[in-house]
N, C-alpha and C positions, 0 to 999 in steps of 0.2 A: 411522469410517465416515461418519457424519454430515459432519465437515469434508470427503471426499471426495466427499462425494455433492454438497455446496452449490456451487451454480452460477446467479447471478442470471438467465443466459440462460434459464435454465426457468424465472420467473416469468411469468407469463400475461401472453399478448400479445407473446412475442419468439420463441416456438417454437426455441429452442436458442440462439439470436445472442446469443451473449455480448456482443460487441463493441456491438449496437446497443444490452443494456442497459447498459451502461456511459457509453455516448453519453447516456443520459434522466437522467445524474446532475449535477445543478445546485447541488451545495455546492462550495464550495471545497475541493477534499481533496489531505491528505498522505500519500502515499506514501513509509515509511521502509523502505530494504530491504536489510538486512544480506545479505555475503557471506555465502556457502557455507549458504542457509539451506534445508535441504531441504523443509521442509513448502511453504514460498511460494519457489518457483526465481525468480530473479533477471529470466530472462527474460518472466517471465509478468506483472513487476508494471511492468518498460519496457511490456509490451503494452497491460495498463490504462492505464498513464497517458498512454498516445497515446489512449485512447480515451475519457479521462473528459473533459470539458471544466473546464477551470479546474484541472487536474490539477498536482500538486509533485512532483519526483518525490527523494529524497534519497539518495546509494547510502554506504552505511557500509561502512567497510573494517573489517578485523580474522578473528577465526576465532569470534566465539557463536555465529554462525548464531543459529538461531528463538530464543534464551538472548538476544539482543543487548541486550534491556529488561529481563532480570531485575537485581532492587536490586544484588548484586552484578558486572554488566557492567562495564568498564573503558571502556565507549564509552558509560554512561548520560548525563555531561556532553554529551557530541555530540549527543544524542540530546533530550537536553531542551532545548536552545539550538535543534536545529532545529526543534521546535515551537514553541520559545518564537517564533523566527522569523516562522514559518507565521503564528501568529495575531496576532502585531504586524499582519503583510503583509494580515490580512485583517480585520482588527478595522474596525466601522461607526463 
């Protein structure tokens, strides 16, 4: 309930807009988003990342859904490489 309830947009000072708290995010962030993954639907993590500024967005094929990062995944290699990526890409 707690994961359902959280929603940046109700952070004070955005009265529900999601979108605009998303917009006041200034890290570099990666977006990894396995198919079929029910807890975080596929289209919702395209929508952040139209909306985050500096956003990555990475879309994983296969069947873990929300399992895609546990030690045993068969996409963990993919998955570490594109972080590994990310922070090459963003390292000072």
């Amino acid at each position: 309930w707690a994961y359902d309830a959280h929603d940046v947009g109700t952070t004070a000072g955005f009265d529900g807009d999601t979108a605009a708290a998303l917009r006041t995010i200034r890290a570099p962030t990666l977006l990894l988003v396995p198919a079929l993954d029910l807890y975080n639907p596929v289209d919702d993590a395209i929508e952040a990342a139209r909306s985050i500024p500096d956003a990555t967005l990475v879309r994983l094929d296969g069947n873990a859904g929300h399992a895609v990062a546990a030690d045993a995944s068969p996409q963990l290699d993919e998955i570490r490489g594109a972080i590994g990526e990310f922070l090459i890409g963003h390292a000072c």
